[in-house]
C-alpha positions as CSV (number, residue, x, y, z in Angstrom):
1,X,-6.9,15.8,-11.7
2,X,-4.6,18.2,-14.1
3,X,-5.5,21.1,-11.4
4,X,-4.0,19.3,-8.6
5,X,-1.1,17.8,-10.4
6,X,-0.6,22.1,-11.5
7,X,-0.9,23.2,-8.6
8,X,1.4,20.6,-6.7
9,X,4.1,21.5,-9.1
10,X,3.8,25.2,-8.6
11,X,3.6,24.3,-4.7
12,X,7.1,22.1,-5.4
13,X,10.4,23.0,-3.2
14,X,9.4,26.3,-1.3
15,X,12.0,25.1,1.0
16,X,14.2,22.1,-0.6
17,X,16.7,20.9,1.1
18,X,17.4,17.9,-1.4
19,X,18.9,18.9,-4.9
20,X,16.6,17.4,-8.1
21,X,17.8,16.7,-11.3
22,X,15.8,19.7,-13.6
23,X,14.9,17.4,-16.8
24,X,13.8,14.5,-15.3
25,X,10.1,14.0,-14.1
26,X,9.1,10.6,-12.3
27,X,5.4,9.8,-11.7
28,X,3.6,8.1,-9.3
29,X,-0.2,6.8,-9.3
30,X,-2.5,4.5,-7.7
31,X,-6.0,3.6,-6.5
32,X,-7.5,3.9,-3.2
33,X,-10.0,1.4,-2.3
34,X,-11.8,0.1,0.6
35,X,-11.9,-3.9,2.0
36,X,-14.5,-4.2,-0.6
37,X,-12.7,-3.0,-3.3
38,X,-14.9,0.1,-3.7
39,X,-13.4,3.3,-4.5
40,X,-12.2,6.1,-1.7
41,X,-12.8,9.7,-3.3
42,X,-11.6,12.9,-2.4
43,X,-9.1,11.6,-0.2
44,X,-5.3,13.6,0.4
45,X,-2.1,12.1,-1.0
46,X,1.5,13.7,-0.5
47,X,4.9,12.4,-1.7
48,X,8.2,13.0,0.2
49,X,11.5,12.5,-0.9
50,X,13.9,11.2,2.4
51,X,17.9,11.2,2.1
52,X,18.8,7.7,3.2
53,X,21.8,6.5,5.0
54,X,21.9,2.5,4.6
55,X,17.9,2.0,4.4
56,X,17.4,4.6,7.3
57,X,16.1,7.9,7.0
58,X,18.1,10.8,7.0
59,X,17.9,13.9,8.6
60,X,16.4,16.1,5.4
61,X,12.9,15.8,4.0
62,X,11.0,17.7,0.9
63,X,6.7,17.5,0.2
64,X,7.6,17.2,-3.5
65,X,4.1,16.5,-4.2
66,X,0.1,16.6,-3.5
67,X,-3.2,16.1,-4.6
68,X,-6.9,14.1,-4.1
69,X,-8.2,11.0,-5.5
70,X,-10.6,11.3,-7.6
71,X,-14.2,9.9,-7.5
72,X,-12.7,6.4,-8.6
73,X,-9.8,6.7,-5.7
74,X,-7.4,7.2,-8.3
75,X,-4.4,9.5,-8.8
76,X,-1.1,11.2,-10.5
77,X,1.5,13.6,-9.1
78,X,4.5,14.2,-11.7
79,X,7.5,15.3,-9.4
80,X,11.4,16.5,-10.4
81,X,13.7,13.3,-9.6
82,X,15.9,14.1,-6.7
83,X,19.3,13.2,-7.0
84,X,21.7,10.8,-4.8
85,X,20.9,8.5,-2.1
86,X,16.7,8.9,-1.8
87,X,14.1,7.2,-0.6
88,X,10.1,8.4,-1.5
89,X,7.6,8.1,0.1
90,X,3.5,8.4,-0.9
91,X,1.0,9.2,2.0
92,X,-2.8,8.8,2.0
93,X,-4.1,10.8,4.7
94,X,-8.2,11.0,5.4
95,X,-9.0,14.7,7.2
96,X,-12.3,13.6,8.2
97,X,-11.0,10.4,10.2
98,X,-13.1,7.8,8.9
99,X,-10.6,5.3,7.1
100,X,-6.7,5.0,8.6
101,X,-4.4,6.9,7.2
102,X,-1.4,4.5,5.3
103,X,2.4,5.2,4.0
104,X,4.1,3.3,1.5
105,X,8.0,3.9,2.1
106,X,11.1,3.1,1.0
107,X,10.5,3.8,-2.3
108,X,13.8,3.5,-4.7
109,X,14.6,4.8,-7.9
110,X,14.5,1.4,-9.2
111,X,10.9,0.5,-8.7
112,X,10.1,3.0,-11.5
113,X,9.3,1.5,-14.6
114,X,9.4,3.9,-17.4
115,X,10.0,6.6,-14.7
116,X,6.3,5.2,-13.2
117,X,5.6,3.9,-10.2
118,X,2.2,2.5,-10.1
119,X,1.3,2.0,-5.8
120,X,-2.3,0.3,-6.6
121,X,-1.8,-3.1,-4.9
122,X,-0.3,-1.3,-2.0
123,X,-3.2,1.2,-1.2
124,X,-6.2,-0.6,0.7
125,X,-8.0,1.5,3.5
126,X,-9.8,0.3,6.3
127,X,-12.5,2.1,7.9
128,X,-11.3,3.5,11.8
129,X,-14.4,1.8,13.1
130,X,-13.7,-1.4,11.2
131,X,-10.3,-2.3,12.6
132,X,-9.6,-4.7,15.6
133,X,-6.3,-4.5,18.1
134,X,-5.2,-8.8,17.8
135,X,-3.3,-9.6,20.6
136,X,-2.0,-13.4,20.3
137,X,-0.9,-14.6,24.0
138,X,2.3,-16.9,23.3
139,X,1.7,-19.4,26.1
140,X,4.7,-21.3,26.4
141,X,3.8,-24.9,27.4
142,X,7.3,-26.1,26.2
143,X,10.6,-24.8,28.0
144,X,12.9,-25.9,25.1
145,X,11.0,-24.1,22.5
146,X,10.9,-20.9,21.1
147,X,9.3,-18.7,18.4
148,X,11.2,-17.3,15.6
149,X,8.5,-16.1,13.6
150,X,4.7,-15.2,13.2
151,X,2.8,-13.6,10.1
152,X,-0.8,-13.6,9.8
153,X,-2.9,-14.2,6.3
154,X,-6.3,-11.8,6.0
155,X,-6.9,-8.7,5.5
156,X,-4.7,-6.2,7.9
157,X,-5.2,-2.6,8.9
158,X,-1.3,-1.6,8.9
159,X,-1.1,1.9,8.5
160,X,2.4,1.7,7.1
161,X,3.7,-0.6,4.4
162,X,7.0,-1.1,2.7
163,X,8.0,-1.1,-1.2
164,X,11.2,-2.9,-0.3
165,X,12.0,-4.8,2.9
166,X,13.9,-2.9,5.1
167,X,16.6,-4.6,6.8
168,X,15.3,-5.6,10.6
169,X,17.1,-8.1,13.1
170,X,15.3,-11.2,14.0
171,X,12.5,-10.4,16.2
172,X,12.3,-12.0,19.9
173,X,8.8,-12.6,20.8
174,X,8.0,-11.0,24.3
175,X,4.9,-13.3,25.8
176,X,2.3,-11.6,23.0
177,X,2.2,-10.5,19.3
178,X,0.3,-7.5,18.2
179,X,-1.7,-6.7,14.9
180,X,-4.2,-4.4,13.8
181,X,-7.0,-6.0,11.2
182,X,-10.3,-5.5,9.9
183,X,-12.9,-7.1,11.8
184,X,-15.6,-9.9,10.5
185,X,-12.8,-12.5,8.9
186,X,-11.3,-15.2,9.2
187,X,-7.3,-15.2,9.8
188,X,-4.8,-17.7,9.3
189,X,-1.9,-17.2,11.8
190,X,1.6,-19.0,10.5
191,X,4.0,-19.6,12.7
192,X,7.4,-21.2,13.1
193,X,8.9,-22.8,16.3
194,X,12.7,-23.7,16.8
195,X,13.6,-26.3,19.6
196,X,16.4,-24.9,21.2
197,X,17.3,-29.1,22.5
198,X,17.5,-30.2,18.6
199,X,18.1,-27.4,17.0
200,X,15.2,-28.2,14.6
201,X,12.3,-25.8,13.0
202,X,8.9,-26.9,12.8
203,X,6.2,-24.6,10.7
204,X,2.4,-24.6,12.4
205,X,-1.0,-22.5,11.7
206,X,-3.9,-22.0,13.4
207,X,-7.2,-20.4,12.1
208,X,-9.2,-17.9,14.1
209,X,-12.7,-16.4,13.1
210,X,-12.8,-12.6,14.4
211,X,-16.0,-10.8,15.0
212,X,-16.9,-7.1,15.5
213,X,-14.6,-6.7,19.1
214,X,-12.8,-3.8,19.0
215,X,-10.3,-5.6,21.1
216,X,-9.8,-9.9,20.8
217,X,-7.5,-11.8,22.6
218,X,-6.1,-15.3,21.4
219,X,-3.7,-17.9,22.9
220,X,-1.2,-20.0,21.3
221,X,0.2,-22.6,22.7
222,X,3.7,-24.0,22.3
């Protein structure tokens, strides 16, 4: 692991556009695993440090930093702290296309602790042939009522996450939801209706078993 945290240092800012402070060194680690909590070796991981503009990216972007898991799926990359307004942002990305490839972003300053971030709970990979497109049909039995919000409970295959919410407006809900999620589960699909007569909001779940389809279609009525 020392090699490739070396050799991303010596790699660091060929072209920086972003200024760093020069004594201060931030580190971030983690683990890689799979849905079955085993360990993902030998698998890429770069940092990037984004200038952000109100919780959206800016136009300049550095690789600060880059190395492999090792054979437990873990790993460390020690990186200059980069001054002003920045967001990170730690990629895993697998070369020989067997599990997804996932981002963590938004990344503050704040959420290292002792100049550590640790990214473990954030980093589990699905396998490419293991993930299913969900597409929940919102059937719309009721004229007078309307969805304001779904989320589903099991294990999902996003490919990018966030370590802070990002500001988004409330979502409107176009006749279908989408999701990606590993296949052979069950799922727990939350959501919440507002009558647009009464003005009230009423919370609902449904469970659904998924299989091995590589595409499953669901209906909800409401």
């Amino acid at each position: 692991m020392k090699k490739y945290l070396l050799y991303a240092l010596g790699l660091f800012c060929l072209s920086c556009t972003i200024q760093y402070e020069g004594d201060t060194r931030l580190v971030a680690n983690g683990q890689l695993l799979d849905r079955n909590a085993n360990p993902i070796p030998n698998l890429d991981i770069e940092i990037w440090a984004y200038t952000d503009y109100n919780g959206s990216y800016g136009n300049s972007s550095d690789l600060i930093s880059l190395t492999k898991t090792n054979n437990l799926g873990e790993f460390e990359m020690v990186f200059p702290k980069a001054k002003g307004n920045i967001s990170y942002e730690i990629k895993a990305l697998d070369n020989t296309y067997t599990y997804q490839n996932k981002t963590v972003s938004n990344i503050k300053a704040f959420n290292f602790v002792d100049y550590t971030f640790s990214s473990t709970n954030l980093f589990t990979l699905i396998e490419i042939d293991d993930i299913m497109q969900l597409t929940i049909i919102l059937n719309n039995v009721n004229t007078e009522n309307q969805i304001i919000d779904i989320s589903i409970d099991g294990i999902l295959a996003k490919n990018h996450v966030y370590a802070n919410p990002i500001e988004e407006p409330e979502p409107y809900y176009y006749g279908s939801y989408y999701e990606t999620v590993a296949k052979n589960q069950t799922l727990i699909i939350h959501y919440d209706v507002r009558n647009n007569n009464t003005q009230t909001v009423s919370s609902f779940q449904e469970i659904l078993d998924v299989s091995d389809e590589d595409i499953y279609e669901y209906t909800l009525n409401y």
